[in-house]
N, C-alpha and C positions, 0 to 999 in steps of 0.2 A: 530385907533389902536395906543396904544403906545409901543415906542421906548423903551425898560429895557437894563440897562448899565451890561453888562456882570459882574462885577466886586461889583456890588449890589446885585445880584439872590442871593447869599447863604452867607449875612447879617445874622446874628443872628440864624441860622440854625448848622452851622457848617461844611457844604458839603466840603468847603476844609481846613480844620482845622485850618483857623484864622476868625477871626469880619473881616476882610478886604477882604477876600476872592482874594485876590491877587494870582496868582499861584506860584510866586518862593517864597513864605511865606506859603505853604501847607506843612500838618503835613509830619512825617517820612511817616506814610501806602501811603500818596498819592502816596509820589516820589517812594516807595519800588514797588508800584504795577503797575505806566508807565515803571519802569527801568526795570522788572521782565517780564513784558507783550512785551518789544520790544526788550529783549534778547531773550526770547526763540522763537522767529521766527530765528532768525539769530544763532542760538547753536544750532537746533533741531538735534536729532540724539549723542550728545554727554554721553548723558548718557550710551547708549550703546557701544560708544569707550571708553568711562571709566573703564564700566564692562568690555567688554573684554579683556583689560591690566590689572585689579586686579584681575581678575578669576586666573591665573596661578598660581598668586604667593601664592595665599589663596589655593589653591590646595597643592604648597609647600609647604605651613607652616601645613595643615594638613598631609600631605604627613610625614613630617618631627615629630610629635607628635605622629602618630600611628609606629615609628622608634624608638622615646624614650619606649614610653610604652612595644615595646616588646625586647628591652634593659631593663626595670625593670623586666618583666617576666624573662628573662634570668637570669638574677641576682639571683631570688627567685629561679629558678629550680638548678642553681650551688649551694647555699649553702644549699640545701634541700639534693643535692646529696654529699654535705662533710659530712654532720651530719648522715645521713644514711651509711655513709661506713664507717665513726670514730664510729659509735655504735656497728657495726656489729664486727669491728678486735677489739674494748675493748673486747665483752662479750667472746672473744676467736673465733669466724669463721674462716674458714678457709678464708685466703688472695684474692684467687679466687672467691667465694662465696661473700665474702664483698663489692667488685668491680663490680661483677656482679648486687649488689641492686643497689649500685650508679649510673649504667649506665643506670640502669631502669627509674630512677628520671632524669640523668642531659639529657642538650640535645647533638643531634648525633654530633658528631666529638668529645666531651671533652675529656681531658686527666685527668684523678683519678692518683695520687699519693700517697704509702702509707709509711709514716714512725715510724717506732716504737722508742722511747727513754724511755724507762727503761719502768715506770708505765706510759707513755700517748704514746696516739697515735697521728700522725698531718696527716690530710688527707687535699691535696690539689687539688683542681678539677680548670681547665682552657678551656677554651673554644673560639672562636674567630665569633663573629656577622659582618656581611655583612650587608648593606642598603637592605632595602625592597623590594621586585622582582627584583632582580638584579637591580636596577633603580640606586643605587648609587657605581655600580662595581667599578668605576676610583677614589674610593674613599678606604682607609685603613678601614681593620674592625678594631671595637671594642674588647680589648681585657677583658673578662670578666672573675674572677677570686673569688675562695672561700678559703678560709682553718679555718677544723674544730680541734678541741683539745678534743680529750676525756679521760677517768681516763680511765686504766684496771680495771677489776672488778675484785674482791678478786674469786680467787676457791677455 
């Protein structure tokens, strides 16, 4: 039976990525996959205390995004309700009537403002946004604001 010198076996082959086959001169994959193979005995389980500490805050930050988005909506419904109540006092409505379209369009609690200056009207609609399910109460709303200008129309 012969004797093979550990450090001849994987001559000319490649098994640990030099001609010499010496092991502290083995390529990157070698050392990457002992240092890889005898961490994750000794880390197991961290990937889940990982997830657990980034779940929240990726909740926050979506949390926080569907907060913007219905701050743009808001937005869109107050100047949707300036322009619809500057339309209504141009073509002559009565003041009443005009305000009543606005508040159909903006959202509940806004305050419609109407002021008349010669030939235009300035309609100003204001309203105040809260965080999303009450979740951000200890925090100031948003105050969200529109003003429309429109000509009188000739009678």
């Amino acid at each position: 039976m012969a004797v093979r010198d550990h450090r001849s076996a994987g001559v000319g082959r490649g098994l640990r990525g030099t001609a010499t086959g010496h092991p502290r001169a083995a390529g990157p994959r070698a050392v990457c996959s002992r240092a890889a193979g005898s961490r994750a005995a000794g880390e197991r389980g961290s990937v889940t205390a990982e997830t657990a500490m980034v779940l929240p805050a990726l909740a926050a930050v979506a949390l926080g995004l569907v907060w913007l988005l219905s701050l743009a909506a808001t937005q869109v419904r107050v100047v949707d309700a300036a322009r619809e109540t500057a339309r209504a006092v141009a073509r002559d409505d009565a003041a009443g009537s005009a305000t009543a379209l606005g508040r159909r369009v903006a959202p509940d609690g806004s305050r419609i403002t109407v002021r008349e200056d010669g030939d235009t009207v300035v309609v100003r609609v204001r309203t105040e946004v809260h965080g999303p399910g009450g979740l951000f109460g200890f925090l100031p709303g948003v105050d969200v604001r529109a003003e429309a200008v429109a000509a009188r129309e000739p009678q």
